[in-house]
Every structure is written in structure tokens, then in C-alpha cells.
C-alpha positions as CSV (number, residue, x, y, z in Angstrom):
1,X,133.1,56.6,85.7
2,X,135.6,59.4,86.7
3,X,134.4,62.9,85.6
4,X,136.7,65.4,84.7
5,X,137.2,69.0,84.6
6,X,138.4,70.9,81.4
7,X,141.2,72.0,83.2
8,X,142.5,68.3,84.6
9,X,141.8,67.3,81.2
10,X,143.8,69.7,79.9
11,X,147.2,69.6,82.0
12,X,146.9,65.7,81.7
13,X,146.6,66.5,77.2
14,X,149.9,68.9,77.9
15,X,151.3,66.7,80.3
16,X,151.5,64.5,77.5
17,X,152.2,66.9,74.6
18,X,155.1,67.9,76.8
19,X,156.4,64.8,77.2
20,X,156.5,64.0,73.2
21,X,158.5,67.6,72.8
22,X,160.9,66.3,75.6
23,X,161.5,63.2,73.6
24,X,161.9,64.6,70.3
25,X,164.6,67.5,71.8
26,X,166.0,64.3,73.2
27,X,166.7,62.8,69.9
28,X,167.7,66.2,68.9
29,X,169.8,66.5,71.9
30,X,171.5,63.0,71.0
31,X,172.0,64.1,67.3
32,X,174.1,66.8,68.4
33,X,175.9,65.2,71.0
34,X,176.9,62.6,68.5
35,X,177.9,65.0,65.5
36,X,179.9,67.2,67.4
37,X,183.8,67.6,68.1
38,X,183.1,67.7,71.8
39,X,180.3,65.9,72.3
40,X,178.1,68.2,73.3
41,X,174.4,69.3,71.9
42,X,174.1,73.5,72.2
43,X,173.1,74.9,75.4
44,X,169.2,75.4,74.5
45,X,168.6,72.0,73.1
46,X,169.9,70.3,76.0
47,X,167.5,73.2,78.1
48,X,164.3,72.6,75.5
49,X,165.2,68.5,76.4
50,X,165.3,68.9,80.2
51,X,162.5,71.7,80.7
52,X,160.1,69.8,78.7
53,X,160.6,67.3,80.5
54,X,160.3,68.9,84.0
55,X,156.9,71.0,82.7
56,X,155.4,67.4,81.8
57,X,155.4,66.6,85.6
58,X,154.6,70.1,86.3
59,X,151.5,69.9,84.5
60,X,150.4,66.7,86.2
61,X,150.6,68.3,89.2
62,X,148.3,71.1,87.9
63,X,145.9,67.9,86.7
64,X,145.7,67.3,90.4
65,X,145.2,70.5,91.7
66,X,142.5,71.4,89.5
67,X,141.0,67.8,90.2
68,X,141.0,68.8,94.0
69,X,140.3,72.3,94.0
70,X,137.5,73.5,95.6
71,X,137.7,76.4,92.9
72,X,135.0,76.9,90.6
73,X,135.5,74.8,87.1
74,X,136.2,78.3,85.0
75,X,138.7,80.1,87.8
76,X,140.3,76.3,88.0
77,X,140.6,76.5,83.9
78,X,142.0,79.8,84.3
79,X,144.9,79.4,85.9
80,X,145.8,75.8,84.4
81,X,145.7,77.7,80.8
82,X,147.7,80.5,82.5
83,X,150.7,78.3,83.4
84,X,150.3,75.9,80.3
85,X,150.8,79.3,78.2
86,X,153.7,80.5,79.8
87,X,155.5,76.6,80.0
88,X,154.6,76.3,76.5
89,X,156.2,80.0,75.4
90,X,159.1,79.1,77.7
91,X,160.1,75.5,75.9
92,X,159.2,77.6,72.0
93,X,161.8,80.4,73.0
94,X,164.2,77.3,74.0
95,X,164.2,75.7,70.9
96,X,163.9,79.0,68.8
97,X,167.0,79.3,70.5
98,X,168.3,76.0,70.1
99,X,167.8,76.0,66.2
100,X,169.6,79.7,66.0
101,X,172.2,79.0,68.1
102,X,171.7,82.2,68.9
103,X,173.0,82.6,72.5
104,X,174.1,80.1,75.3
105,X,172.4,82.8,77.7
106,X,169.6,84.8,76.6
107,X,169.7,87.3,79.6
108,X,173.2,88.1,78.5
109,X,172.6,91.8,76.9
110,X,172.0,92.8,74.5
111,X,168.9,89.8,74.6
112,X,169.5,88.5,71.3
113,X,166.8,86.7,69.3
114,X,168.8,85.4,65.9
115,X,169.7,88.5,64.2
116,X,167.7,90.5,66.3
117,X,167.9,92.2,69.5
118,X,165.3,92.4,72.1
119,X,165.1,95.8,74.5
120,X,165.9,95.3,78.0
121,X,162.6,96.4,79.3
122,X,160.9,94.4,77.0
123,X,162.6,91.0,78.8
124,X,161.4,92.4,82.1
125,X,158.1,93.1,81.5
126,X,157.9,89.0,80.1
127,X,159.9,87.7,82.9
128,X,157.7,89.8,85.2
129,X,154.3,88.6,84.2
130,X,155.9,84.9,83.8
131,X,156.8,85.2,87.4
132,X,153.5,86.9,88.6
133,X,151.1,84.9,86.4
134,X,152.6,81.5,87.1
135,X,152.9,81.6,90.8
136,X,150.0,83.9,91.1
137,X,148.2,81.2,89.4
138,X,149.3,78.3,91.1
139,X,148.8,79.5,94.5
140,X,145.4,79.8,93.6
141,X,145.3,76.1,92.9
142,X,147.1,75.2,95.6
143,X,145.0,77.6,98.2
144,X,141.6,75.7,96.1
145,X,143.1,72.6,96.5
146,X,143.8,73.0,100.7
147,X,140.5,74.6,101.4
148,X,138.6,71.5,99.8
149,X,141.1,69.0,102.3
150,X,140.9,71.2,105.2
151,X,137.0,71.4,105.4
């Protein structure tokens, strides 16, 4: 019988989970498309559709690094919960935006979030640690992953 890690166990669960939300923003997507004058579904559904989608195979691929890694389990856990965080946060503010029809860009200032606006430093600092903690993160899968085929 296969073992698994927590971590490959995991990205395979949001592999899955993120799948289901790309399907449902599909229906969503088609919804739109089909009640409105130019057959179109707003900007941010059709972005929720696609980038759940995308982070579905994104997260397999982080089942399989953390499969391989030669990390240990908890560092390995680590950075799979670190990306599934900020994939999951990305795809909410998506569809928050979606719903609101808030915004067809949401670095367009002022950063609007429904009636509310967000300060410019404040989508810097998130974009920043998105950046840092998901590559951050993933290199240290992939660096696990290529010491355990290299030796």
C-alpha cells in the first residue's frame, strides 16, 4: 500500500477542492455568458473559472513534489499549506470580485474592494509576500525534490 505524506495528501484534497470551484465558476461563467446583451460573463468570473482551474493542476504538481522531496515531512507540509493559502486567497478575492462587479482590474487605483477602497501599500505588501511565499516555497520543493533524484 502507498503511504502518504500530509502534505501530498493535502495538495491532492485541494487539487480536488479546486477543481469543484472551477466547475461551479464554470456554471457561473455560462449563466452569465447566456444572460447577457453581449455574451459575456464579468471579467473576474471568467478569472475565478480559469485560475481555479489552473491552481488544480498546480496543486498536483505540489502532490508530487512533496511526494519526492527529500525534505523532512513538516518543512514539506510547510510550504504545500503556504502556496494552498495564497491559491486559495487568490481564487476568494476573484469571486469576491466577481459577485461585486466591483472592478474589471483590481490594481487599477484606487484598489477597490465593493464600496471600499484598499491603500496602495496595503496591495503591495500582499502582492509581495504572495510573490515571496509562493516561489520561496516552491523552490524549496523543487530543490527537495532534485536532491532526492540527484543522489
Amino acid at each position: 500500500m502507498l503511504v502518504l505524506t500530509s502534505a501530498t495528501e493535502l495538495a491532492i484534497i485541494f487539487s480536488g477542492i479546486f477543481l469543484w470551484v472551477g466547475m461551479i465558476t464554470g456554471v457561473w461563467k455560462y449563466y452569465q455568458i447566456r444572460n447577457t446583451e453581449l455574451a459575456r460573463a464579468h471579467y473576474y468570473v471568467d478569472i475565478a473559472h480559469r485560475s481555479s482551474l489552473l491552481y488544480a493542476a498546480a496543486s498536483l504538481i505540489l502532490a508530487a513534489l512533496s511526494f519526492f522531496t527529500s525534505l523532512s515531512d513538516a518543512l514539506s507540509l510547510f510550504c504545500v499549506i503556504a502556496n494552498l493559502f495564497f491559491f486559495s486567497m487568490s481564487i476568494l478575492v476573484y469571486i469576491i470580485h466577481g459577485m461585486l462587479k466591483d472592478t474589471t482590474n483590481q490594481f487599477k487605483q484606487p484598489h477597490k474592494l465593493g464600496r471600499w477602497s484598499i491603500p496602495r501599500w496595503c496591495m503591495t505588501f500582499l502582492m509581495l509576500n504572495l510573490i515571496i511565499v509562493e516561489l520561496g516555497a516552491t523552490t524549496v520543493l523543487l530543490l527537495g525534490t532534485i536532491v532526492k533524484f540527484t543522489n
